[in-house]
C-alpha positions in Angstrom: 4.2 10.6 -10.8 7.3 10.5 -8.5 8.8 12.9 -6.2 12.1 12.1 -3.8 13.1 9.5 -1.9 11.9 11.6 1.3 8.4 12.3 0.2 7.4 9.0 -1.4 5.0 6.7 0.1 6.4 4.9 3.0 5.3 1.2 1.6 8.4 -0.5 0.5 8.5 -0.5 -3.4 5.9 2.3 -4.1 7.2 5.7 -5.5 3.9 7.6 -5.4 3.2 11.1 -3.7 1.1 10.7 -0.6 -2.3 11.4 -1.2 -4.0 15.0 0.1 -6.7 14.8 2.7 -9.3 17.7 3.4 -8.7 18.6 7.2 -10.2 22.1 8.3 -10.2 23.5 4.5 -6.5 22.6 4.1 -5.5 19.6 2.4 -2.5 17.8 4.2 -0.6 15.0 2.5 -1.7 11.4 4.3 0.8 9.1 5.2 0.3 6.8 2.0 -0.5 7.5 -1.6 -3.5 5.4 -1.3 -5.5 3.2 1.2 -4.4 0.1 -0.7 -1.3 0.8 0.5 -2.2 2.1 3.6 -4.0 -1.6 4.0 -1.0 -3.2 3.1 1.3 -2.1 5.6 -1.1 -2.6 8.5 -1.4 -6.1 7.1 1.8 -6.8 6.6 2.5 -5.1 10.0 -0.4 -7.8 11.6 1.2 -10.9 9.8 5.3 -9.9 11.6 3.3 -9.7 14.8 0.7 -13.0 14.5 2.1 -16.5 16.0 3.9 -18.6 13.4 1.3 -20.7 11.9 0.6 -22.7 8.2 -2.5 -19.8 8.3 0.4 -16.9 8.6 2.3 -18.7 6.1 -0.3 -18.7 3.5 -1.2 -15.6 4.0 2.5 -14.2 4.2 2.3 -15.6 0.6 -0.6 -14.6 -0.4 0.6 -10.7 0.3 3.4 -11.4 -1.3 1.3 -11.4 -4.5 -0.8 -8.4 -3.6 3.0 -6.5 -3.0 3.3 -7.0 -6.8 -0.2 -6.0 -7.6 0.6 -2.9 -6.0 3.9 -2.3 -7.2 2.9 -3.1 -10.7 0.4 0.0 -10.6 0.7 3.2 -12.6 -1.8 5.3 -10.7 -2.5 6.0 -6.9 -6.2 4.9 -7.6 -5.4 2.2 -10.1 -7.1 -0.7 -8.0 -8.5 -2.9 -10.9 -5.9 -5.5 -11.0 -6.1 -5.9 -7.3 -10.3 -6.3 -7.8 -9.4 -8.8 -10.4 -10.4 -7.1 -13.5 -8.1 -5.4 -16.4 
């Protein structure tokens, strides 16, 4: 499921709707489609702001990975791959 450009989830390379969030008895669209993306970007934002160490490197790297995980998903919720399973 894909909308525009303008209402897509902010994380670079996702094209999901933002998911809806219960506030008051009215449900507002979030700022991501999911929290695994929502975790990504504050990650990702964590990593640009830590000092330049082999640690940041790796795990620069290592999100790289997850970014594909993510990208590769056909559902909001579909968090399997990322857990490891099928």
């Amino acid at each position: 499921m894909t909308t525009a450009l303008s209402d897509r989830c902010p994380r670079d390379g996702c094209d999901f709707l933002p998911i809806l969030v219960l506030i008051d008895g009215s449900a507002l669209p979030a700022v991501h489609c999911s929290d695994a993306c929502a975790d990504f970007t504050w990650l990702e934002r964590a990593l640009a702001d830590a000092p330049s160490t082999s640690e940041t490197a790796a795990a620069l790297e290592g999100l790289a990975g997850l970014r594909r995980l993510l990208d590769l998903r056909q559902d909001p919720s579909d968090i399997g791959p990322l857990l490891g399973g099928e």
